[in-house]
ZAGUVEX-595722 format. One record per residue: residue in one letter; y, x, z of N, C-alpha, C in turn. Coordinates in steps of 0.05 Angstrom, whole numbers, plus 5000, padded with zeros to 4 digits. Example, Ala and Ser with C-alpha at 12.3 -4.5 7.8 and 13.67 -1.06 7.14 Angstrom:
// ZAGUVEX-595722
A488652645156491052465156493452645156/S495552575142497952735143500152585157/
This chain:
// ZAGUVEX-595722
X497650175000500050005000502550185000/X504550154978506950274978508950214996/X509150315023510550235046514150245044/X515250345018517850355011518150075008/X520749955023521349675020522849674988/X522449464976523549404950527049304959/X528449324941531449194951531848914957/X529348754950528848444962528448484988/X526048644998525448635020527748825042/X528948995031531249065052533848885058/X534848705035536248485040535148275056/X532548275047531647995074531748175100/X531448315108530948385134533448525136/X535748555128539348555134540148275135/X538848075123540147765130538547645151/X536347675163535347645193536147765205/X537648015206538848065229540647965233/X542447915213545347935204544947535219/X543347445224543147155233543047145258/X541447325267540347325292543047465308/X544347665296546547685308548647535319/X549047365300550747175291549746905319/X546346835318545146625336544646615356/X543446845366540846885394542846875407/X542046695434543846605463544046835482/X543847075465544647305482545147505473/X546647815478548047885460545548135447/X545248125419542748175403542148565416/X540148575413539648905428539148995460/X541148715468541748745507540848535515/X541348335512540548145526537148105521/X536647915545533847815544533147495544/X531347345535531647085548531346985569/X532846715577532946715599529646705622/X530046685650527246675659527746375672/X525746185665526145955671524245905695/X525345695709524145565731523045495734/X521545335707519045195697518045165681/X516445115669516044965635516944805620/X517544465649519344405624520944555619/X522844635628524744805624524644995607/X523245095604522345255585522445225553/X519644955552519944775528521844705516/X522944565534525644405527526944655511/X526944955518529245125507528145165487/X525745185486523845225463524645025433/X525244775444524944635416527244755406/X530344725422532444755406532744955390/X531445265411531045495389530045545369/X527545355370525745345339527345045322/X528344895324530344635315532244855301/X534045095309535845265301534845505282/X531645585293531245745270530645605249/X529645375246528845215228531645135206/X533545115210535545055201537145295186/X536045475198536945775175534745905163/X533045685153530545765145528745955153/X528345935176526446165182524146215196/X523045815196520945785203519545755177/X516545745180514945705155515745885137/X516246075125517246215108516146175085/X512646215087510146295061509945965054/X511945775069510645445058512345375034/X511945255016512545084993515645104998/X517244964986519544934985520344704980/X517844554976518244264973517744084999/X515844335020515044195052517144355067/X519444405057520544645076521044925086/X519444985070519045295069521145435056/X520445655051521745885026520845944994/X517945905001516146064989515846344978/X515946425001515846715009513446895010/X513347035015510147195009509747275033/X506847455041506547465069508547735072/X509047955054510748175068512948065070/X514447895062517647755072516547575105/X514947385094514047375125513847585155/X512647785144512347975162514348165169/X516948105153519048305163520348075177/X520947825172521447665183520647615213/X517647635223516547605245517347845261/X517348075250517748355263520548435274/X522148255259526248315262525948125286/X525547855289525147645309523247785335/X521047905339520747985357522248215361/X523748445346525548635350527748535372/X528448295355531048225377530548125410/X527348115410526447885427527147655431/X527447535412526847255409524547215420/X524546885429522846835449521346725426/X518446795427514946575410516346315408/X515346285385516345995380513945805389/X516745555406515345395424512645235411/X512645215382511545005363509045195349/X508945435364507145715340503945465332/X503045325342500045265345501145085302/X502944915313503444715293504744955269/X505745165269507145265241505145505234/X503445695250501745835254498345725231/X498245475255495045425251495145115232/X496844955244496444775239497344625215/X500044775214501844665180499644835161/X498645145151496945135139494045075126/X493345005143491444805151491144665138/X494144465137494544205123495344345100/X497144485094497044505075494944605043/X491644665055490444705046487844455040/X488644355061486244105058487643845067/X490643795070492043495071491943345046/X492343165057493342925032496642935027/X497242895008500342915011502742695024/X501042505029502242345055501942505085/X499942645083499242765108501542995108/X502243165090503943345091506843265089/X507542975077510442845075510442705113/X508042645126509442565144509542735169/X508742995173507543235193509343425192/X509443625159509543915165512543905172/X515743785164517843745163518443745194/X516843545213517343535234515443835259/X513643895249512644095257514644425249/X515644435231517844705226520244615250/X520444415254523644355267522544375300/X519644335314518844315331519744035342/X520843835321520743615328518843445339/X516143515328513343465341510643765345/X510943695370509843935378506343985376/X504244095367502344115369500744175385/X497244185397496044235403493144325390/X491644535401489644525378487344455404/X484544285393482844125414480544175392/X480544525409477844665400475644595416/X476144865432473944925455474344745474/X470444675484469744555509468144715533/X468344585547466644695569464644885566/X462744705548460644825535460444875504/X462144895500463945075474465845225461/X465845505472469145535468467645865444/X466845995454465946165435463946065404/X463245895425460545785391462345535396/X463345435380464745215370462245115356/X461345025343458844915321457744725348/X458144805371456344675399457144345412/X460344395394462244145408460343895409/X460443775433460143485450461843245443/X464743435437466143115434465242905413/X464442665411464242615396465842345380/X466442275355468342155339466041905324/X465241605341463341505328464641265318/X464641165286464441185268465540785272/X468140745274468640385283470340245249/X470339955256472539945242475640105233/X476540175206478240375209478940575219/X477040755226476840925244474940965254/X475641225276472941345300474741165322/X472741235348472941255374472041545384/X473941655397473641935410473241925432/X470842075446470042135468469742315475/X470442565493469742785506472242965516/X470843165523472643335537473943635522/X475643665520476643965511478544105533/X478544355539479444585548481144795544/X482944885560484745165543486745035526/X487544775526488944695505491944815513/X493644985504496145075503497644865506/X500244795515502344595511502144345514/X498244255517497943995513499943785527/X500543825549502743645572504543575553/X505943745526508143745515507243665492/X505143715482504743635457504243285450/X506043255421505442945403502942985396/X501843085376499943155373497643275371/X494943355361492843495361491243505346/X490043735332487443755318485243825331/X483743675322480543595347478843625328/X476143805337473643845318472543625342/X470943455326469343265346466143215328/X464543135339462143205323461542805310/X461642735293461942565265459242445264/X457942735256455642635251452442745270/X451342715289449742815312447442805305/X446142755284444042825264443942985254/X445343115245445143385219445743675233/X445043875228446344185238448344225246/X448844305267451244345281453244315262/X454244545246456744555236456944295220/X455144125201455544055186456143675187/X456143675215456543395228459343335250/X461143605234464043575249465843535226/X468043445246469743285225472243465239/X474143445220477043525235479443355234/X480943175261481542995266484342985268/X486342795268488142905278488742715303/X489142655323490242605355492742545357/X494042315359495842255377495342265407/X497442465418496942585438497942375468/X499442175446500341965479498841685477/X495741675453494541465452493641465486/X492641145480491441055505488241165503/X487941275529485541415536486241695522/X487441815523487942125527488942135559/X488342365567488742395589489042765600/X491342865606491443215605492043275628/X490643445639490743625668491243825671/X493743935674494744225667492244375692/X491844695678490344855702492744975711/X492845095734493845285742492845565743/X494645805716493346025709493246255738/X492146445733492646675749496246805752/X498146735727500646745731501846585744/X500946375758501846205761503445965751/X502145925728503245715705501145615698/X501945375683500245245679500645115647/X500845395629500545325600497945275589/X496145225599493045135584492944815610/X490844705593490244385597487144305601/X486044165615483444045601485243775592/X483043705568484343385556480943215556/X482142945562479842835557480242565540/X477842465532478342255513476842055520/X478041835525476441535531476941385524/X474941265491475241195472478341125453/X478541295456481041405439480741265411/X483041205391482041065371483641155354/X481941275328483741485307483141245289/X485641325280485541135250484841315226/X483241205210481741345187483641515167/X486341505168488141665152488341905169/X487041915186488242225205485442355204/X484242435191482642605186483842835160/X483143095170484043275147481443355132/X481543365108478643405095476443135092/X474143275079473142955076470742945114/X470142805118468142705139466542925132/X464742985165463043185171462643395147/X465643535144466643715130468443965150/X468443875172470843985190470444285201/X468744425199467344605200468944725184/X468244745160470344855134473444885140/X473944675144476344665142477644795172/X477144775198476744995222477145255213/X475345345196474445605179477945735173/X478345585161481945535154484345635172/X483545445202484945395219484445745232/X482745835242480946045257482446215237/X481646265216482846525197485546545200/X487746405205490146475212490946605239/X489046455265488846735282488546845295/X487747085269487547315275489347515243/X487747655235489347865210492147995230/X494248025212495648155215498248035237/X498748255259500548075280503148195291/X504948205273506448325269508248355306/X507748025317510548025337508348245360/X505748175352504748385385505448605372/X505748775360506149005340507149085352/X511248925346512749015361513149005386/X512048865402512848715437510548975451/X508749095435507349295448508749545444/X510549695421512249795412513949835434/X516049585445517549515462516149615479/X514049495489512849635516513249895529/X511550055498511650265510514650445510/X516750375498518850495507519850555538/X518950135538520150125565517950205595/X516250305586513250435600514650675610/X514350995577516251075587518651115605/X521051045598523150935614521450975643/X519650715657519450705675517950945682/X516951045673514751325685517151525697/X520051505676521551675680522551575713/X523551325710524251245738522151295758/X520351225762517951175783517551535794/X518751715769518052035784514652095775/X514351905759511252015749510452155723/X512752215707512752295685511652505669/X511552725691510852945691507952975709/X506952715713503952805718501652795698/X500552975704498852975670497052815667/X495652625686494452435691495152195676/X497352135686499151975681500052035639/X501752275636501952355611499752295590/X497252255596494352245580494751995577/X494851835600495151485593497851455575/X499651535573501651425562502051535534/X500451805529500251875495497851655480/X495851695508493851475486494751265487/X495851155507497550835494499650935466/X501551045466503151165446500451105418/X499851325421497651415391495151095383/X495750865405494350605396495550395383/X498350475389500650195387500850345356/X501750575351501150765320498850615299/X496550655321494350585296493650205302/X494750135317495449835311496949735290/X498949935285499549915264499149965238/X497550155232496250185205493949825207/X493249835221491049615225492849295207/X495949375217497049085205497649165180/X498649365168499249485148496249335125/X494449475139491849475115491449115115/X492348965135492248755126493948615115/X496548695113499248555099498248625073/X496848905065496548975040494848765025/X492348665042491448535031492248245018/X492748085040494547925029496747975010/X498448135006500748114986500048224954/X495448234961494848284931493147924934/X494547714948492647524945490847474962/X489247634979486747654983487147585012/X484547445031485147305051483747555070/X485447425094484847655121482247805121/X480247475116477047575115475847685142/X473847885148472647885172474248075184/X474948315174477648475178479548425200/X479848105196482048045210480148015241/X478048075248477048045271477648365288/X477648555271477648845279480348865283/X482848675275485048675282485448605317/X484348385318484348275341482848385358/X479548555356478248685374480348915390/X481948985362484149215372485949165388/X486649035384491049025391489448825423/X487148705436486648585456485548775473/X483749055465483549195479485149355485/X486949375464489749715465491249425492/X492049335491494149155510492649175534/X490349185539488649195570489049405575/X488649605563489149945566491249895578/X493049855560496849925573496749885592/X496949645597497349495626495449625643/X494349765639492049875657493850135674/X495150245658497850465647499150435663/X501050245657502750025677502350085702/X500149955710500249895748500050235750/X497750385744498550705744501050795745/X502750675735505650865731506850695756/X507150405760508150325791506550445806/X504950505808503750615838504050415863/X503650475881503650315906505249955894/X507450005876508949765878506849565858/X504649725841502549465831502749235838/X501349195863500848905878501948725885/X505248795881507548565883507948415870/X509348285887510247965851513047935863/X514447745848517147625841518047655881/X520847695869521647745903521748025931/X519548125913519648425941521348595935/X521048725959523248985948523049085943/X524449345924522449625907520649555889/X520849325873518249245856520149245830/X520049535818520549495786520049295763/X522749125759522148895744521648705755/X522848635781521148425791518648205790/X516948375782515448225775513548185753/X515448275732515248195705512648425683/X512648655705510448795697508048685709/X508848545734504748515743504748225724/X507048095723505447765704504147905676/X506448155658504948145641501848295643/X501148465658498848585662496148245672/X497748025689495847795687494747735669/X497347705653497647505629495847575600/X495647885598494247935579491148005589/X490648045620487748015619486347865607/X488047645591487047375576486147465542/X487347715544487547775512484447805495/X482347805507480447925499478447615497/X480047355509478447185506480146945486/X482146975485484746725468483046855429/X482946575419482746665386479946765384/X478646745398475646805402475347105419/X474247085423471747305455471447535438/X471847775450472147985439468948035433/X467147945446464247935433463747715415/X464947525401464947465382466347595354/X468847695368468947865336467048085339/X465948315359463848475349462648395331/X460148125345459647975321459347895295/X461647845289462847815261463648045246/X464348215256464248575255462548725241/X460948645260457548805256456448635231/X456248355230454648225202456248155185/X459348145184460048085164462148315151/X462248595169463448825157461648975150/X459849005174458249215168455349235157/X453948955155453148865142450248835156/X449348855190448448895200446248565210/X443848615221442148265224444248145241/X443347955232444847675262443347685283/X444547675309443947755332442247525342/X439547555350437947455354438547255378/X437047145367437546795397435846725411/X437046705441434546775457432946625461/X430846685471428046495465428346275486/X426545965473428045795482427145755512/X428145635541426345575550424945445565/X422445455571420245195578420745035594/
């Protein structure tokens, strides 16, 4: 891949800045966003900022131009994502719906389905959920319980899903529910779409190890989809998932930079803390250095691919095996370089950052299981890179 930007691609990424300068609720380079009190609170800031980037085009980029988009390619995309986490801009509140869910549709919707969704999904006017994993399915999806049986105009939805992001906040949801309970796992799921404030939904925020409570269980008691809200045809949904799942992972430009960021500000702190000069210490902080490096070739080889056409593919799992273990490392780094002040949270005294280093060291212990289980991409790794048997299943038993 010829890494010299073309004079398209250096003007788009002089007019994202040149916006963001102009937008972000804080002054671009120095400021941070704010730290909120809650979620709603949070949300709430969330829509307006994605409602505002949406309006200077700069959500959806790679979508149509007829649903809102640009139609842009994935390397304008990706300087795009990379200038936006540069400034730290905050994740957009709506990522599940412009991420997973607008392409999605746009690959397997009806065009009523995309005239009445993707418009309000770029603006974060309606917020998404995705209602994958269950209890007893979150790595092997093909396993799902819920099931969608088969009424006038429609299903009735029954069961339980897990881990759902935003659900409290979210209008709606895409639900794999199993269609058809006769035939092979994959091939008796459907992919649904959920109104999230029908009667018999029902969401129970968890409370994480950060102390938040951005994941959900959701449950369904007989919920009633109307037959236009299915994406793809009936116990087809598998496929179309396939869709959903491949977006992600591949190439990830904002951890790229926000690990980038890290380690500056890692640094920095090693310099403060007086540990800089221990060589202990120095070993952790070049091999973090020399990972966030080859994290990046890792996104490189996949932007390349896409901008000749070609989809993430299994590839995009070795992306994600990476950039979830290099982030455990760091943070591993991290409490090493606080020393004694590790164990604190929000409020003590002498605790560098108040805080904000032990949530993120929480927060990404999660990294190795969000987008599938780091032993599922091995997995997919081993038989679909390397070309190795499928891992045997254990015997059944008596």
């Amino acid at each position: 891949m010829d890494l010299t930007p073309s004079p398209e691609e250096s003007a788009l990424r002089a007019e994202v800045r040149a916006w963001l300068h102009e937008n972000l609720p804080w002054e671009y380079g120095k400021g941070l966003p704010p730290r909120f009190d809650t979620l709603d609170e949070e949300v709430a800031f969330g829509r307006e900022w994605q409602a505002k980037l949406a309006g200077g085009g700069w959500v959806g980029v790679t979508w149509p131009t007829e649903y809102g988009g640009r139609g842009l390619g994935p390397v304008e995309a990706y300087i795009i994502t990379e200038e936006l986490a540069r400034a730290r801009a905050p994740e957009l509140v709506g990522r599940i719906g412009i991420n997973l869910v607008g392409p999605t549709m746009l690959a397997h919707g009806t065009p009523e389905q995309k005239a009445r969704w993707l418009d309000q999904i770029l603006s974060a006017g309606e917020i998404w959920c995705q209602l994958f994993s269950e209890p007893g399915a979150g790595s092997d999806l093909a396993s799902v319980r819920t099931r969608a049986e088969k009424v006038d105009g429609g299903w009735l939805l029954n069961g339980q899903k897990v881990w759902t992001s935003y659900a409290q906040f979210a209008d709606w949801g895409v639900c794999l529910a199993r269609t058809d309970p006769a035939v092979v796992k994959q091939k008796g799921i459907s992919y649904l779409v959920v109104d999230m404030r029908s009667e018999g939904v029902e969401v129970r925020p968890l409370r994480q190890i950060t102390d938040e409570t951005e994941f959900n269980e959701v449950f369904f008691n007989d919920v009633f989809i109307p037959e236009d809200r299915i994406l793809g045809p009936e116990n087809n949904g598998w496929h179309v998932a396939n869709s959903t799942l491949s977006h992600e992972r591949g190439s990830n430009p904002r951890q790229l930079v926000i690990h980038a960021q890290l380690i500056d500000e890692l640094l920095r702190l090693a310099q403060q803390e007086g540990v800089y000069d221990d060589h202990r210490i120095q070993q952790k902080l070049a091999e973090a250095f020399v990972e966030v490096r080859l994290f990046q070739l890792h996104n490189w080889r996949t932007i390349s691919r896409l901008s000749k056409g070609l989809e993430p593919g299994p590839q995009g799992s070795m992306n994600k095996l990476w950039w979830s273990e290099m982030s455990k490392r760091m943070h591993d780094t991290v409490m090493a370089v606080l020393g004694s002040a590790a164990p604190l949270w929000r409020g003590a005294s002498e605790n560098p950052g108040d805080g904000t280093w032990q949530r993120s060291w929480l927060y990404y212990q999660a990294s190795s299981i969000w987008a599938g289980t780091n032993e599922i991409q091995r997995n997919v790794i081993g038989e679909k890179v390397l070309g190795l048997p499928r891992e045997p299943k254990p015997a059944a038993r008596r």
